[in-house]
MARVEX-411516 format. One record per residue (C-alpha): residue in three letters; x, y, z. Coordinates in steps of 0.5 Angstrom, whole numbers, padded with zeros to 4 digits, always signed. Layout:
! MARVEX-411516
ALAXYZ;...
***
This chain:
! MARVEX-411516
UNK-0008+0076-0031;UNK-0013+0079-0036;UNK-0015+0076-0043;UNK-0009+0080-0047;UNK-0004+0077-0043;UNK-0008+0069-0044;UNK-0008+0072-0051;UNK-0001+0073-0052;UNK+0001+0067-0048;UNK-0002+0063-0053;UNK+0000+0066-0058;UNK+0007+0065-0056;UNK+0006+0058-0055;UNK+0004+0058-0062;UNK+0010+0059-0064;UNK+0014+0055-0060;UNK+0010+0049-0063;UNK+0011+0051-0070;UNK+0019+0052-0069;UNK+0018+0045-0066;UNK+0014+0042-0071;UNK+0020+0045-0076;UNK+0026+0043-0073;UNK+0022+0035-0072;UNK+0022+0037-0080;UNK+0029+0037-0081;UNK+0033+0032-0081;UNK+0035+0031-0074;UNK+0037+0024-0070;UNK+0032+0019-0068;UNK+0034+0021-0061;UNK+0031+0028-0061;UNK+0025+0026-0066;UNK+0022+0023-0059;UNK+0023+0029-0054;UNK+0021+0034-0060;UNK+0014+0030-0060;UNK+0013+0031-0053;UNK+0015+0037-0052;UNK+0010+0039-0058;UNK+0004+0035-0054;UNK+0006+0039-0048;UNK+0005+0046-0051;UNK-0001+0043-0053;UNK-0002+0042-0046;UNK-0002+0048-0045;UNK-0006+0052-0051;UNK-0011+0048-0048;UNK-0011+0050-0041;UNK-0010+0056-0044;UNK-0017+0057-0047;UNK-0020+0054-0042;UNK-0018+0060-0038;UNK-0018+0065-0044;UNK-0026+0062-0043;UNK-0027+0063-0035;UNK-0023+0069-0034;UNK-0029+0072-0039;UNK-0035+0068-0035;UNK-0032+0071-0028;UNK-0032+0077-0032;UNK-0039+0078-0034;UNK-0041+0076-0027;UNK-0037+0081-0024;UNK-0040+0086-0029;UNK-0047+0083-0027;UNK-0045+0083-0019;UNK-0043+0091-0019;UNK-0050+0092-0023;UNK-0054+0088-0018;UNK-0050+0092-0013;UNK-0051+0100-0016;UNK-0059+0097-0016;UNK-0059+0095-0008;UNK-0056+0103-0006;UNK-0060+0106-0011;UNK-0066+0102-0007;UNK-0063+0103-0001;UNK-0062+0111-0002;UNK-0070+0111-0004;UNK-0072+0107+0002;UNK-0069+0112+0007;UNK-0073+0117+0005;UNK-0079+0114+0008;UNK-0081+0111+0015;UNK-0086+0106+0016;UNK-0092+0110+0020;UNK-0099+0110+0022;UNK-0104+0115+0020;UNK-0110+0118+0023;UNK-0115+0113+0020;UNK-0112+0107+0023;UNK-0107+0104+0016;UNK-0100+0103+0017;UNK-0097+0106+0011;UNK-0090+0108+0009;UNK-0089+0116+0010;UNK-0085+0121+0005;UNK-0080+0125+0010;UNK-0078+0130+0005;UNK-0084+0134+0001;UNK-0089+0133-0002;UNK-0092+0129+0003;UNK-0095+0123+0001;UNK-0095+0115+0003;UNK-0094+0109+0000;UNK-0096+0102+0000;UNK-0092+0097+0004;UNK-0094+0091+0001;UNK-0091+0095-0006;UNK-0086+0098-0002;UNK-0084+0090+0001;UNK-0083+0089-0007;UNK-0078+0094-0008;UNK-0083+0099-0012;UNK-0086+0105-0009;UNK-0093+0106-0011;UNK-0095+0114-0009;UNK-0103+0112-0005;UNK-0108+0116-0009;UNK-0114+0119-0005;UNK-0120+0116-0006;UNK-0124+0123-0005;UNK-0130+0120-0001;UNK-0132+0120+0006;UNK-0128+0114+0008;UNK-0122+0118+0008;UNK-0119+0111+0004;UNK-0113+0112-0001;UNK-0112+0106-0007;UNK-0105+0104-0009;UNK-0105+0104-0016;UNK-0100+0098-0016;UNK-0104+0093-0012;UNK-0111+0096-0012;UNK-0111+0096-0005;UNK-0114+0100+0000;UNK-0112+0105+0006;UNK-0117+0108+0011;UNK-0110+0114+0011;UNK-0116+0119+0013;UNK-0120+0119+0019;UNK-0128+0118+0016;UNK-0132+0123+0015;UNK-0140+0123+0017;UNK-0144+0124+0013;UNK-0149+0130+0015;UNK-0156+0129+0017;UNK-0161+0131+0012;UNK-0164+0138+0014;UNK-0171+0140+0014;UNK-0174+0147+0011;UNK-0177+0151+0016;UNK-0183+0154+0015;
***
């Protein structure tokens, strides 16, 4: 049942109610006044249970709208996450590898997070790559040493 046909209803009960509440007001036996008060009470009954689940309909409603959110949010991840693998590199760091192009690593500790932070290269001898998310760095490359110093000859 959806909020239009919980609509309807109790519209329809409405009416049942005032119908009844014109007959009470004509003139009919002391009799029927009795059963007509109770039937009035038990529409009431259900206009009230009616709304409250007019209300519910539109709670469970909203949470499904927020359940199928969270769930095109978790494929999405889970497409992203299959475009990469968990690796070593030459320098020693166990990095997440792009598969496809271009090359790249990103953080495990952001990738852990949900969120893929591209590690940017240090440009030093060290061969360390810094993750612009958390600041952390990866020895990605293998260091370099630094060239003795050279003498002029004579």
């Amino acid at each position: 049942m959806d909020a239009i046909s919980l609509a309807g209803a109790y519209q329809g009960i409405k009416a049942a109610k005032e119908i009844l509440s014109g007959l009470f007001e004509q003139k009919v036996d002391s009799e029927a006044r009795p059963k007509i008060l109770e039937a009035q009470a038990k529409l009431g009954d259900v206009q009230d249970a009616l709304f409250v689940l007019r209300e519910k309909l539109s709670e469970l409603q909203q949470e499904r709208d927020e359940l199928r959110s969270q769930l095109v949010d978790i494929q999405a991840w889970k497409a992203r996450e299959q475009q990469y693998s968990l690796s070593s590199t030459v320098g020693g760091a166990v990095v997440y590898q792009f598969i496809g192009s271009p090359d790249h690593f990103a953080c495990p500790s952001c990738f852990n997070r949900r969120e893929v932070h591209i590690l940017q290269d240090n440009h030093n001898m060290s061969g360390t790559f810094r993750c612009p998310g958390c600041q952390e760095n990866f020895p990605v490359k293998q260091s370099r040493k630094i060239p003795s110093g050279r003498t002029i000859g004579m």
